[in-house]
ChimeraX commands (.cxc) that place a marker at each C-alpha (Angstrom):
marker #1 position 87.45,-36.36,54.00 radius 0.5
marker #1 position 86.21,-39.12,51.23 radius 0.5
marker #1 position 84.58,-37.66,47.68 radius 0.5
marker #1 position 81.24,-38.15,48.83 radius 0.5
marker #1 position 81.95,-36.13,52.26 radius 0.5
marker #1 position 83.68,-33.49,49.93 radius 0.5
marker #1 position 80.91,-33.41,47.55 radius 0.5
marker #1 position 78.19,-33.21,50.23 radius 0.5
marker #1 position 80.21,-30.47,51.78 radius 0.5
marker #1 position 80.48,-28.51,48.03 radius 0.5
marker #1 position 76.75,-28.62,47.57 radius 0.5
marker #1 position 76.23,-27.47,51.27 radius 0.5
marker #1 position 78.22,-24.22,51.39 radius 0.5
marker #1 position 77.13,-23.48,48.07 radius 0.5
marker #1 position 72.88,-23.62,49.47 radius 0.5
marker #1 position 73.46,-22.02,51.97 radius 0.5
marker #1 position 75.60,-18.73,49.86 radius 0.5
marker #1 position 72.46,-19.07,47.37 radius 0.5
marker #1 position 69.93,-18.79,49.90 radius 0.5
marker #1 position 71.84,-15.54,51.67 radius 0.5
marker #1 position 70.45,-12.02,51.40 radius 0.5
marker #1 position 73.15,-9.65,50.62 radius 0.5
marker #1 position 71.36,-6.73,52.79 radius 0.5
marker #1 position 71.45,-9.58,55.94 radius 0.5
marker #1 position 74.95,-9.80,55.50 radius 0.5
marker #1 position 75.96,-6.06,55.64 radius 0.5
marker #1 position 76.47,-6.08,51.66 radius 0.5
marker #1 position 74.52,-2.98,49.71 radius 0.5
marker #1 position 73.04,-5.03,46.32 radius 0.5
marker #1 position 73.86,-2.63,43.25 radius 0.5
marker #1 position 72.42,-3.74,40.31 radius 0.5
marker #1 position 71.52,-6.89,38.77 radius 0.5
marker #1 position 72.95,-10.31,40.42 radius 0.5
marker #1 position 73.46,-12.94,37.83 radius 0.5
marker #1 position 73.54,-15.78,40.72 radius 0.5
marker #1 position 71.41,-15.60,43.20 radius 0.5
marker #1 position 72.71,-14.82,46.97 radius 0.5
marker #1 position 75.94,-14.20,47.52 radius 0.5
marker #1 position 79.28,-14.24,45.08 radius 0.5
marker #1 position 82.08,-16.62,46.09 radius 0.5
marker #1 position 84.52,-13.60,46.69 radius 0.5
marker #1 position 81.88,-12.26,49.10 radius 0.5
marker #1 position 81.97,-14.94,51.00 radius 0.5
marker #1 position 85.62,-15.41,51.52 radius 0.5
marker #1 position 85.53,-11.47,52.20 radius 0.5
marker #1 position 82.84,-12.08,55.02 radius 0.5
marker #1 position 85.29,-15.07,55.95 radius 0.5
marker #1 position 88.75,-13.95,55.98 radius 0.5
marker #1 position 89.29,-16.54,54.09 radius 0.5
marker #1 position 90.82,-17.01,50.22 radius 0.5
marker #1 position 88.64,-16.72,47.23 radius 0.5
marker #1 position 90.81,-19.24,46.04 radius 0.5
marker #1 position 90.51,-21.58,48.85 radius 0.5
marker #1 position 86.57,-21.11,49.20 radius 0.5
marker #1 position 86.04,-21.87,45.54 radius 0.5
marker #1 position 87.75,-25.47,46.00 radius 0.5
marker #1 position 85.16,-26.13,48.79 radius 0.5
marker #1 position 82.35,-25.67,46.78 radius 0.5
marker #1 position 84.25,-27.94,44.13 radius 0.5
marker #1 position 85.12,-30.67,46.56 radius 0.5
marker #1 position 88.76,-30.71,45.79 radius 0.5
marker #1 position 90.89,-32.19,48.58 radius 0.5
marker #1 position 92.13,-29.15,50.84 radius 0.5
marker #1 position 92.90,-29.04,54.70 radius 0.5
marker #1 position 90.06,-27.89,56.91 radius 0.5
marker #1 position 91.43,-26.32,59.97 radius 0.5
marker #1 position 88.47,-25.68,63.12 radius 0.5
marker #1 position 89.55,-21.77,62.78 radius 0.5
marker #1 position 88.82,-21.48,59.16 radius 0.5
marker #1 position 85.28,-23.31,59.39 radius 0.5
marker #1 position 84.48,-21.32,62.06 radius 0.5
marker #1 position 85.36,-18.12,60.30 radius 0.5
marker #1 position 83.19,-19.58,57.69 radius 0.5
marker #1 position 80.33,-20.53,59.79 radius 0.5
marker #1 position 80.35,-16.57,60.94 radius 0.5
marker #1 position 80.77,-15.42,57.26 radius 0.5
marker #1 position 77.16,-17.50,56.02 radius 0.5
marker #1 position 75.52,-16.75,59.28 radius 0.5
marker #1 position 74.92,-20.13,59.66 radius 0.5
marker #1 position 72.29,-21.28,62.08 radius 0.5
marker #1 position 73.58,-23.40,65.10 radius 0.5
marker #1 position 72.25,-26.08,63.92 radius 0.5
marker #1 position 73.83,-25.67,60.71 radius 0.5
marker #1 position 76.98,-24.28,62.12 radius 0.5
marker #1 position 76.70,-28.07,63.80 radius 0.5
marker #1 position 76.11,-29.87,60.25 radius 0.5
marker #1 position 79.28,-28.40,59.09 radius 0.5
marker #1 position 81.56,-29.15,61.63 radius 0.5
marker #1 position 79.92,-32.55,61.93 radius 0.5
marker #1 position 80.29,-33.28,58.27 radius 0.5
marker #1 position 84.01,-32.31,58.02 radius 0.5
marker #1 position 84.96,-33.98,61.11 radius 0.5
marker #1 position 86.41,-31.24,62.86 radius 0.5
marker #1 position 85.74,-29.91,66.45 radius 0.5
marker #1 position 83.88,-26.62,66.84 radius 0.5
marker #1 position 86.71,-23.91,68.71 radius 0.5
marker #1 position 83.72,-22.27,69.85 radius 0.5
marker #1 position 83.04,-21.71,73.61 radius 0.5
marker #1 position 79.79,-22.91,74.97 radius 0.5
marker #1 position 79.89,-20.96,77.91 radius 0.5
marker #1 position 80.07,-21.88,81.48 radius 0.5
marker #1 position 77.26,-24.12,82.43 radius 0.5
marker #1 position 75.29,-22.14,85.19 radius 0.5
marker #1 position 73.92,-23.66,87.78 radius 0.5
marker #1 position 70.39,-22.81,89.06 radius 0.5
marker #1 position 69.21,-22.43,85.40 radius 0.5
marker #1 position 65.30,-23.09,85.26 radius 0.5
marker #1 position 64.37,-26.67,83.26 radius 0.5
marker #1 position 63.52,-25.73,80.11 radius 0.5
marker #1 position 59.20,-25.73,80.42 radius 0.5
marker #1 position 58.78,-28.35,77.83 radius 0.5
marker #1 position 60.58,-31.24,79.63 radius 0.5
marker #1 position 59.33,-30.39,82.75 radius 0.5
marker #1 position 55.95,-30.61,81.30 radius 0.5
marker #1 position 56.78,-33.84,79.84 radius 0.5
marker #1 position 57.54,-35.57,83.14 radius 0.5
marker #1 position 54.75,-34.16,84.93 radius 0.5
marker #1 position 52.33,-36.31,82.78 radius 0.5
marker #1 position 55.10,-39.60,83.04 radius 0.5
marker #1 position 53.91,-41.87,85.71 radius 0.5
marker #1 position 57.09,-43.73,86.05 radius 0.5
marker #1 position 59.34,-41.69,88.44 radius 0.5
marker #1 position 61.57,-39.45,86.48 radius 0.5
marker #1 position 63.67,-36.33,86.99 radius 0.5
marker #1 position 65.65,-33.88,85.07 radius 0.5
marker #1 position 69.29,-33.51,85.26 radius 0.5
marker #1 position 71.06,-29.95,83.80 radius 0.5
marker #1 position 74.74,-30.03,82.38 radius 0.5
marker #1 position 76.14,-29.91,85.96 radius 0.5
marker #1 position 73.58,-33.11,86.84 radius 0.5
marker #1 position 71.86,-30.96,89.32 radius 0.5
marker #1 position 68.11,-32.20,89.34 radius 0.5
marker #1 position 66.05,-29.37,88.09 radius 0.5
marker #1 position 62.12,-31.10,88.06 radius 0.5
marker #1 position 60.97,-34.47,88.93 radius 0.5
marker #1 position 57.46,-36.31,89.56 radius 0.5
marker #1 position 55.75,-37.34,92.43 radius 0.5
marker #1 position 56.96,-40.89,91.72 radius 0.5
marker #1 position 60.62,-39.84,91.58 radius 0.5
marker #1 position 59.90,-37.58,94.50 radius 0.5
marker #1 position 59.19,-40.95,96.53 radius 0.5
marker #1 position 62.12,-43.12,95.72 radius 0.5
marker #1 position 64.66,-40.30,96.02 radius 0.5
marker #1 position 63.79,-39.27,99.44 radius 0.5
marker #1 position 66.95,-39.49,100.42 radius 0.5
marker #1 position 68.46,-37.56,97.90 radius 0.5
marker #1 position 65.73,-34.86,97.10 radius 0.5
marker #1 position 64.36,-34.14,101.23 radius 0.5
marker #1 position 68.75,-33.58,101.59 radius 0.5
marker #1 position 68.50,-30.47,99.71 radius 0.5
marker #1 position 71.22,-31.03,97.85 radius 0.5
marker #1 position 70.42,-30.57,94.34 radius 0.5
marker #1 position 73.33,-31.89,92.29 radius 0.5
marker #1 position 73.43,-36.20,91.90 radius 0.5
marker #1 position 77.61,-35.96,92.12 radius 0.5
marker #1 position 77.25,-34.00,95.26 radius 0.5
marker #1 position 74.93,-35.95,96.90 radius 0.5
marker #1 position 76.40,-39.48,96.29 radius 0.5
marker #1 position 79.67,-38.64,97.29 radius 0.5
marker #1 position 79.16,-36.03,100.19 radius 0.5
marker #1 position 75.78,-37.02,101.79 radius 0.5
marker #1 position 76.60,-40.23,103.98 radius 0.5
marker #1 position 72.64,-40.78,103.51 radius 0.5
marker #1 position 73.68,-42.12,99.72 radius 0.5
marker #1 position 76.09,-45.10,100.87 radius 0.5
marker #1 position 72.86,-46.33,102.70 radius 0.5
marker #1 position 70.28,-45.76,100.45 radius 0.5
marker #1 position 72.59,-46.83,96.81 radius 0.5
marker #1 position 72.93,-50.75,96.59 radius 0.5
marker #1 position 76.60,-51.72,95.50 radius 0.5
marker #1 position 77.87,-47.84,96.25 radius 0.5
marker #1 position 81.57,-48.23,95.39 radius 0.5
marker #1 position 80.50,-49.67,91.79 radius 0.5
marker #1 position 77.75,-47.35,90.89 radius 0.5
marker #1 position 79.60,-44.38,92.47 radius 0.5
marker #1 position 82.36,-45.29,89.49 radius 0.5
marker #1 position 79.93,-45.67,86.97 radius 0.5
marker #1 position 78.38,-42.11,87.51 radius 0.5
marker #1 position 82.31,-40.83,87.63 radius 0.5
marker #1 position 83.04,-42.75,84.10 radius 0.5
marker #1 position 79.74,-41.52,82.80 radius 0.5
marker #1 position 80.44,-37.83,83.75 radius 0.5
marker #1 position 83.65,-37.67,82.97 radius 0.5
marker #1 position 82.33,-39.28,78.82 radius 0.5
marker #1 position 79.93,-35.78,79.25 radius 0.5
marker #1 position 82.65,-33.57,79.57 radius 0.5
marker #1 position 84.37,-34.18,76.35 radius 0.5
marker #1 position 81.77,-32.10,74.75 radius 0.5
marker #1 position 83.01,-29.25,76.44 radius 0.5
marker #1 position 86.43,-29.95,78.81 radius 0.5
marker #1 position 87.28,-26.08,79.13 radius 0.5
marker #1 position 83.65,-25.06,80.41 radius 0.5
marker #1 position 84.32,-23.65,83.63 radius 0.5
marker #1 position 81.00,-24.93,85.93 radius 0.5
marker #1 position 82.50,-28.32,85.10 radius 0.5
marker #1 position 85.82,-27.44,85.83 radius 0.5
marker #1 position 84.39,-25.76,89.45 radius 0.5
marker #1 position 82.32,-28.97,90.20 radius 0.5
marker #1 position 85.37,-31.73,89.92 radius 0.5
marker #1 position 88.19,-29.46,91.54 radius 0.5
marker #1 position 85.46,-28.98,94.55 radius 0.5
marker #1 position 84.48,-32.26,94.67 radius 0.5
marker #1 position 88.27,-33.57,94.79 radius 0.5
marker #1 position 88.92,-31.54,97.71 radius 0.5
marker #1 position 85.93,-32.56,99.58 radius 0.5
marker #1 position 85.87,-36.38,98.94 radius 0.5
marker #1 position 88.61,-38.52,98.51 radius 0.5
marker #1 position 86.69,-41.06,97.11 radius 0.5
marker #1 position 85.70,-38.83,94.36 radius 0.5
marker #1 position 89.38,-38.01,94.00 radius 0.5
marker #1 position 90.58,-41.48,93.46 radius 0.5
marker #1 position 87.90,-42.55,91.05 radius 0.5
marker #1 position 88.18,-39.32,89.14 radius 0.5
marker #1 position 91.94,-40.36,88.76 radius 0.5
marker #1 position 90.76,-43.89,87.03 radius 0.5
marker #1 position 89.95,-42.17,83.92 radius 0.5
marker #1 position 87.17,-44.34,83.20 radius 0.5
marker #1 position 84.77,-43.56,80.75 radius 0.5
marker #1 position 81.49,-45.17,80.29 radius 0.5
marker #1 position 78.24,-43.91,78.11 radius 0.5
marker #1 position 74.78,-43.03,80.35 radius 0.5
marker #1 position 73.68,-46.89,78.78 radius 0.5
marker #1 position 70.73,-47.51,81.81 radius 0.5
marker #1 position 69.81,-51.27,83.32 radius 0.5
marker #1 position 68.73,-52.03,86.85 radius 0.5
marker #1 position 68.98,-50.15,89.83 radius 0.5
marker #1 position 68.53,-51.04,92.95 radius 0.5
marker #1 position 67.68,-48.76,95.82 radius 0.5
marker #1 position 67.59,-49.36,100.17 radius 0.5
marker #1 position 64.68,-47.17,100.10 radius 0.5
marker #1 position 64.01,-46.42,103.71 radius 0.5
marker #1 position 60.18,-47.14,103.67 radius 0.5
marker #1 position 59.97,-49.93,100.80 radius 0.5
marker #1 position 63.36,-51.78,101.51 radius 0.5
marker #1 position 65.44,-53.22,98.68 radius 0.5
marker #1 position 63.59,-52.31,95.74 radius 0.5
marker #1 position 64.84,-52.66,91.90 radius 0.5
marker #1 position 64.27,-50.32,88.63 radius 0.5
marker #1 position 65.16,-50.31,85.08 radius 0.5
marker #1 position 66.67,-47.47,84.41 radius 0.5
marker #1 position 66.23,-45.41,80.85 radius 0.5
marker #1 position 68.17,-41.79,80.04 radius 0.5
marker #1 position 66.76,-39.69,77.15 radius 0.5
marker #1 position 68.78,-36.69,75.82 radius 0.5
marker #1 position 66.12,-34.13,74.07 radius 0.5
marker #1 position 67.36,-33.19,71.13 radius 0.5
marker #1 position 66.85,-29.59,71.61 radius 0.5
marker #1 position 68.84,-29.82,74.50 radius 0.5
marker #1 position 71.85,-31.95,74.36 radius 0.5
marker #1 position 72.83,-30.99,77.64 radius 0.5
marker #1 position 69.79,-32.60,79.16 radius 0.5
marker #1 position 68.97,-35.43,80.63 radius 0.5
marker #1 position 65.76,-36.91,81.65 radius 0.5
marker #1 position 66.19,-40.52,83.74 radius 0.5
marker #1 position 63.69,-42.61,84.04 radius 0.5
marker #1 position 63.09,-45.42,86.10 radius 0.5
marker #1 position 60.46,-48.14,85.22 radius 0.5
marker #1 position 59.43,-50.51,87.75 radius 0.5
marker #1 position 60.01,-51.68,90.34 radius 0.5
marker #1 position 62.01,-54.67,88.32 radius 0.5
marker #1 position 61.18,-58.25,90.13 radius 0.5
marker link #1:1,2 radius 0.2
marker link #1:2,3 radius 0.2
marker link #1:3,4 radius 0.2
marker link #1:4,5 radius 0.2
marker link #1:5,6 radius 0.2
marker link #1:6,7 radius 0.2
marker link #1:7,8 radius 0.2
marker link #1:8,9 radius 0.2
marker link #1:9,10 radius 0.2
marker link #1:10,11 radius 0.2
marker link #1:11,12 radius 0.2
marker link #1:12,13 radius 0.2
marker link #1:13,14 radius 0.2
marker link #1:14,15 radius 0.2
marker link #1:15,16 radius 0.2
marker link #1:16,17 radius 0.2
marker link #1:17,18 radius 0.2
marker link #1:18,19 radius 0.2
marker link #1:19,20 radius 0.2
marker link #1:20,21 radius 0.2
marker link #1:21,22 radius 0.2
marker link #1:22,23 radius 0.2
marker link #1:23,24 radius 0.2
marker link #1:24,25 radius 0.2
marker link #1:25,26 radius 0.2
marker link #1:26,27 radius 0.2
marker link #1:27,28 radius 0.2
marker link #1:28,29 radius 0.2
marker link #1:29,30 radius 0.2
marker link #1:30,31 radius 0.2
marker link #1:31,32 radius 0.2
marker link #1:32,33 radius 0.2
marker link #1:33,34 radius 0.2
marker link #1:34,35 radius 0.2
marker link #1:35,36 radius 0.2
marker link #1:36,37 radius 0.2
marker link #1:37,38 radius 0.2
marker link #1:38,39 radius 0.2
marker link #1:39,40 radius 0.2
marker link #1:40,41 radius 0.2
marker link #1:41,42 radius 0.2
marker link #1:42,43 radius 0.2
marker link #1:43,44 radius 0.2
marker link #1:44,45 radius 0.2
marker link #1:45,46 radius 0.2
marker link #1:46,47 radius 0.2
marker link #1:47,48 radius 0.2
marker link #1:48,49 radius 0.2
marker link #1:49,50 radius 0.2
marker link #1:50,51 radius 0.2
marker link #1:51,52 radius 0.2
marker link #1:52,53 radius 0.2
marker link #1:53,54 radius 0.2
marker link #1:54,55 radius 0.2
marker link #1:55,56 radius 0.2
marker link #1:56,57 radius 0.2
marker link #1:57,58 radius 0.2
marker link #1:58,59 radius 0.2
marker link #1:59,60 radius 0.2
marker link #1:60,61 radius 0.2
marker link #1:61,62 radius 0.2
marker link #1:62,63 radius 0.2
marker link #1:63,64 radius 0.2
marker link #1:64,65 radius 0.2
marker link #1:65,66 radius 0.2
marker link #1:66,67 radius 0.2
marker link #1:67,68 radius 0.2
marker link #1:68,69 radius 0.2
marker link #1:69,70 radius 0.2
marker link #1:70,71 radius 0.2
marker link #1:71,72 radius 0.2
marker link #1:72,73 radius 0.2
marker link #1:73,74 radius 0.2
marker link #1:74,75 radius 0.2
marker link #1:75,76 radius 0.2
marker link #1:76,77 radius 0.2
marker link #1:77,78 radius 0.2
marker link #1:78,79 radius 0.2
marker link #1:79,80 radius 0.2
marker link #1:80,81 radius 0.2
marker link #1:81,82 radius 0.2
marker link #1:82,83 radius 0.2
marker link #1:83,84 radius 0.2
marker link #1:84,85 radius 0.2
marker link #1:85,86 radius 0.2
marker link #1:86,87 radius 0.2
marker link #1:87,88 radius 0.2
marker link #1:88,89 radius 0.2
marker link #1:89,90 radius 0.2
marker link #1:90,91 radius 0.2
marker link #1:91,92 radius 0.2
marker link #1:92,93 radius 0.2
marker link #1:93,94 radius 0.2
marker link #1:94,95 radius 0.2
marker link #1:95,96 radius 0.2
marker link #1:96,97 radius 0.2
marker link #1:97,98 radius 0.2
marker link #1:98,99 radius 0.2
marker link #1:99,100 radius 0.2
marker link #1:100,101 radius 0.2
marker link #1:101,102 radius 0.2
marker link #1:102,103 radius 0.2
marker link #1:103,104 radius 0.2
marker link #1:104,105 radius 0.2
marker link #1:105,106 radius 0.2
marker link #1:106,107 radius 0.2
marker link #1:107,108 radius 0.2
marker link #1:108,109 radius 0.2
marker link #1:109,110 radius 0.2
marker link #1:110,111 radius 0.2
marker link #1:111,112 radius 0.2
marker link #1:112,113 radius 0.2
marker link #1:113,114 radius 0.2
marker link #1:114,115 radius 0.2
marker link #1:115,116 radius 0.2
marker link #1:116,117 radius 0.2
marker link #1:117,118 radius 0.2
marker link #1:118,119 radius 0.2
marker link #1:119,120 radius 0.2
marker link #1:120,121 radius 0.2
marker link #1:121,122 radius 0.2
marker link #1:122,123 radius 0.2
marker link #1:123,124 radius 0.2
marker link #1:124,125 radius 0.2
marker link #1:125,126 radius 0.2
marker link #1:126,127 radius 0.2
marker link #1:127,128 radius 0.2
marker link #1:128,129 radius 0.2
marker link #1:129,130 radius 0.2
marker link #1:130,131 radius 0.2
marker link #1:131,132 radius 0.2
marker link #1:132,133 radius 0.2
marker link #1:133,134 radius 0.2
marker link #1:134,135 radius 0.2
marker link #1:135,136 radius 0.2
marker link #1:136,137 radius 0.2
marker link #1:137,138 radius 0.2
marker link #1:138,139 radius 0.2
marker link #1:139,140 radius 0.2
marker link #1:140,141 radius 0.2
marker link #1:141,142 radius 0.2
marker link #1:142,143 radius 0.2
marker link #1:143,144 radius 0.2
marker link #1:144,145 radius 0.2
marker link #1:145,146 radius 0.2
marker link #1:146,147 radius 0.2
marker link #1:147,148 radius 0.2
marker link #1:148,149 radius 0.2
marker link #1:149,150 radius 0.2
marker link #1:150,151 radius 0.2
marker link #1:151,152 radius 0.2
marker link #1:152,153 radius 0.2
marker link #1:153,154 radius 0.2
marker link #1:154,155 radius 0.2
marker link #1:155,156 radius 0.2
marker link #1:156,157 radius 0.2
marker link #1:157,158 radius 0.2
marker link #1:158,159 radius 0.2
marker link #1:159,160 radius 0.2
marker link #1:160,161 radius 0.2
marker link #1:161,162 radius 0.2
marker link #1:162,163 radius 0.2
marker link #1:163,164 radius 0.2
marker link #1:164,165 radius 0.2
marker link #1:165,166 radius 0.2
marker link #1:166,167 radius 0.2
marker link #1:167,168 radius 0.2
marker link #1:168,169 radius 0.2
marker link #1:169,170 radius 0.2
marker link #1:170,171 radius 0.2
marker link #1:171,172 radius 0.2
marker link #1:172,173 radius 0.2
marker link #1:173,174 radius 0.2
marker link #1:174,175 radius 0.2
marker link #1:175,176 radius 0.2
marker link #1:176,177 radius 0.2
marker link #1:177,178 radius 0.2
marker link #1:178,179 radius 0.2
marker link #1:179,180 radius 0.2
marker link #1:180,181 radius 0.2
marker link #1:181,182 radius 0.2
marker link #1:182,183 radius 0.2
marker link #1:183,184 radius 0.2
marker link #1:184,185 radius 0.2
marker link #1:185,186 radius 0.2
marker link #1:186,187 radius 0.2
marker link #1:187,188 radius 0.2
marker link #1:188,189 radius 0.2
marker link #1:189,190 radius 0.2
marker link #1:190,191 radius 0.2
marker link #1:191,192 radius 0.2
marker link #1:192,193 radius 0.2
marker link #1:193,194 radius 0.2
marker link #1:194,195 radius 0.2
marker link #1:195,196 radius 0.2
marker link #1:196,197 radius 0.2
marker link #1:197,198 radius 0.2
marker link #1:198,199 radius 0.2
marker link #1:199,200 radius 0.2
marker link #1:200,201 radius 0.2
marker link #1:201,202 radius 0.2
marker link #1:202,203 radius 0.2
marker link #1:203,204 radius 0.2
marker link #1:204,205 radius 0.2
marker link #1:205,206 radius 0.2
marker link #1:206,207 radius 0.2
marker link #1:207,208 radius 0.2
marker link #1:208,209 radius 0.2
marker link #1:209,210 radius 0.2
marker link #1:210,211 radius 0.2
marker link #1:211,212 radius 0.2
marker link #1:212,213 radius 0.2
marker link #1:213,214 radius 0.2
marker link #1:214,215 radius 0.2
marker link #1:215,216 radius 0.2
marker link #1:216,217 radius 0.2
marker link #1:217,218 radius 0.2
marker link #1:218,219 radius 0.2
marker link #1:219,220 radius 0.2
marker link #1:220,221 radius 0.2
marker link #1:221,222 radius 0.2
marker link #1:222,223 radius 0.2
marker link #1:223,224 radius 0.2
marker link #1:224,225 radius 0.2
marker link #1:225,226 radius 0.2
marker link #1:226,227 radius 0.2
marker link #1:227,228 radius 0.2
marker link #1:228,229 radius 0.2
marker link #1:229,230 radius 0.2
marker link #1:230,231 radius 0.2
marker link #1:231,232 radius 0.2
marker link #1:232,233 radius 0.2
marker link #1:233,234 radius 0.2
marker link #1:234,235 radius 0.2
marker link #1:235,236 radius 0.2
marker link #1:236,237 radius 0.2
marker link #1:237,238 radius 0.2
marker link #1:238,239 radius 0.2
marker link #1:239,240 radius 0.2
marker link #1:240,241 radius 0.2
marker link #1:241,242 radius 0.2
marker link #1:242,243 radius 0.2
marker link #1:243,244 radius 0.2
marker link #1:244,245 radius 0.2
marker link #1:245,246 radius 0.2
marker link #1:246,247 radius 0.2
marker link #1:247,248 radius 0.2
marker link #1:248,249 radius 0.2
marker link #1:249,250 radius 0.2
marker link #1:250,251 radius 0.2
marker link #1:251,252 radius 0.2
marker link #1:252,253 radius 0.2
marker link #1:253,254 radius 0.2
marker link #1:254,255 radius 0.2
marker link #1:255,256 radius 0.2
marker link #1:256,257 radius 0.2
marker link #1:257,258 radius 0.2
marker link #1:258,259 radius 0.2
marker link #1:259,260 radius 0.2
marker link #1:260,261 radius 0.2
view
């Protein structure tokens, strides 16, 4: 970490023991406190961490951070998630938490699917597993195809429903796309086992699937045009736009504007 990571980290931890009630953190409060909050020793004691070592961290002296021992202190502050976040994102070190297995048939969270209701551009909302969870009227009309199949999950449909080879211009380069950009999803969280599930299932069923999968390409969600065989309109062409809400990362909402000239 450079000083002023160090130093931002220092003045952090040290907040956030300030601002903790003893009684919230199982601690009976006799007598006067000269600080307010917690002590330092009560915090590596919550930890399982050194006094020693937890001291230097609020001095921003130059020790190793392992994942374990932020984590342990992330418990030991009862740090909100999105503090527990901050601090792992500040040191530079990957949270050894587990996320838990992505389920799928969770509900859209109400707020986005309120959101798209009241977008006239077709839109729909993809969970972790990119199974579409809510879409628009619009979005109901240009993915015919996809949505009338009854398949629910985008991965599923384009590589076992022959219906998507017809309806997807260019298939064989957009099919790799969505493989590169899934595949740059799953770093967040390569153990989760819905994710796991979804590509060993999908590798047995198609062989195309298989073979890109193998690639290892990775590619961010970046948008641009899309172009559809849309079996009432013919060839038509969108511009494509992907929001992440920030409330949940796991989200996507995909827009397409157009149609694109």
């Amino acid at each position: 970490m450079e000083d002023d990571q160090r130093r931002q980290l220092g003045a952090f931890l040290r907040a956030r023991r300030e601002a903790l009630n003893p009684g919230l953190a199982g601690l009976a409060s006799h007598g006067r406190r000269r600080t307010p909050g917690l002590r330092r020793e009560e915090v590596a004691m919550l930890s399982g961490i050194s006094t020693t070592w937890y001291t230097w961290l609020e001095q921003a002296r130059e020790i190793a951070l392992s994942p374990a021992a932020l984590a342990r202190l992330a418990a030991g502050l009862r740090l909100t998630p999105a503090e527990r976040a901050y601090l792992f994102e500040l040191t530079r070190r990957h949270d050894p938490a587990p996320r838990g297995s992505k389920a799928v048939g969770d509900a859209a969270p109400a707020e986005l699917a309120a959101v798209m209701q009241v977008t006239t551009a077709a839109s729909y909302l993809l969970d972790p597993l990119w199974c579409a969870r809510a879409w628009n009227d619009a979005a109901a009309r240009l993915f015919a195809p996809w949505f009338d199949s009854g398949e629910r999950c985008l991965l599923r449909f384009v590589f076992l429903n022959p219906a998507a080879r017809d309806f997807t211009w260019d298939w064989e380069n957009r099919a790799r796309r969505l493989i590169a950009e899934f595949r740059a999803d799953t770093a967040r969280d390569p153990e989760d086992a819905g994710t796991r599930a979804l590509v060993a299932a999908l590798t047995r069923e198609s062989p195309a699937f298989g073979q890109f999968w193998r690639e290892q390409a990775v590619l961010a969600r970046e948008g641009g045009t899309r172009k559809f065989v849309h079996p009432k309109d013919g060839v038509v062409s969108y511009e494509q736009v992907t929001l992440v809400p920030a409330a949940h990362t796991g989200w996507k909402m995909v827009i397409l504007l157009g149609p694109a000239g």
